[in-house]
N, C-alpha and C positions, 0 to 999 in steps of 0.2 A: 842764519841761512842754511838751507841743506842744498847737499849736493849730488848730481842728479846725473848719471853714466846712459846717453844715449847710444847704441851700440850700429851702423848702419847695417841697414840691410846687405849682407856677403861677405862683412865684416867690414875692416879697417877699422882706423884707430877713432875709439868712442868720444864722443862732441861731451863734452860736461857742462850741464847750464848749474844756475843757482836759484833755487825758489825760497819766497819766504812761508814761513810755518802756515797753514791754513788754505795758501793759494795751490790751483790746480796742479800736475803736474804738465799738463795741455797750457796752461795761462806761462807757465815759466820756461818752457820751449817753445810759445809763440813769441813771449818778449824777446828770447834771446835770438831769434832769427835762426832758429836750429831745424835743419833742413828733415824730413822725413814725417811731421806731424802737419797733416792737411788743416787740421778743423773748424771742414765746412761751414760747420755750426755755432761755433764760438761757444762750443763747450754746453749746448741745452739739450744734449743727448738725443738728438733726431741723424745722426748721417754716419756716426761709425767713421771718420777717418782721422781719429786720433787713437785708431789701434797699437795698441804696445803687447810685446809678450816680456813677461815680467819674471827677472831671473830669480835662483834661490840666491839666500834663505829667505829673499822677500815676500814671496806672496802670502805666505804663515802671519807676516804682518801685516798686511792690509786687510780692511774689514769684507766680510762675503759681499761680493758684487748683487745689487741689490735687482730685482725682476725687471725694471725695465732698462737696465746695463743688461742684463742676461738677455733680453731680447734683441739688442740694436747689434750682440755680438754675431746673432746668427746673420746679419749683413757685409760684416766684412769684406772686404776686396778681397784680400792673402785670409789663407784658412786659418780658422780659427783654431787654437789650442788647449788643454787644459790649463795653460799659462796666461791665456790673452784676457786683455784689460782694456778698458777706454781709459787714455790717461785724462782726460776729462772729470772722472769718478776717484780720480787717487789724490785724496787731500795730502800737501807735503806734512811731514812733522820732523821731527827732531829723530825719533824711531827708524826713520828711513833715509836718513844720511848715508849714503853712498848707493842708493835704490838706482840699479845697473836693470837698463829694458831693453830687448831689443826692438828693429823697427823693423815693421813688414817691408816685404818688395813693395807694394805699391798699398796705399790708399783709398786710389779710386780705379 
């Protein structure tokens, strides 16, 4: 399992879900009933409200956010950063064991 540091938005103390290797990072803070990840869409990249801003030294390891991730970020509720991510698009792996994001003010 990897373990997965949701951080809320203004802070307080970070929610930790657990995904298995392969599934979303959206699919295993939906399972776990982790408050702050909307997605509308159940993860088919059309709504942008499973925005995450992704701390270091993690985003070096996730792969470049692909053209139509890059697209649906210019939708965001909360603005966008050089750090922001659909966690929809971030497959868990073993490599991102303790991958610490935080969550926008709002979603929608």
């Amino acid at each position: 399992m990897v373990k997965v540091h949701l951080v809320p938005a203004g802070g307080g103390a970070p929610i930790t879900v657990e995904g298995k290797p392969g599934q979303s990072l959206m699919q295993a803070a939906v399972a776990a009933n982790a408050p702050g990840i909307e997605a509308e869409c159940g993860g088919l990249l059309t709504c942008a409200t499973c925005h995450v801003y992704v701390r270091e030294p993690f985003p070096a390891r996730l792969p470049p956010a692909g053209s139509d991730e890059l697209g649906m970020l210019e939708f965001t509720a909360s603005p966008r950063r050089d750090n922001s991510r659909l966690s929809c698009q971030i497959k868990l792996a073993p490599e991102l064991d303790g991958l610490t994001v935080d969550l926008p003010a709002t979603q929608t």
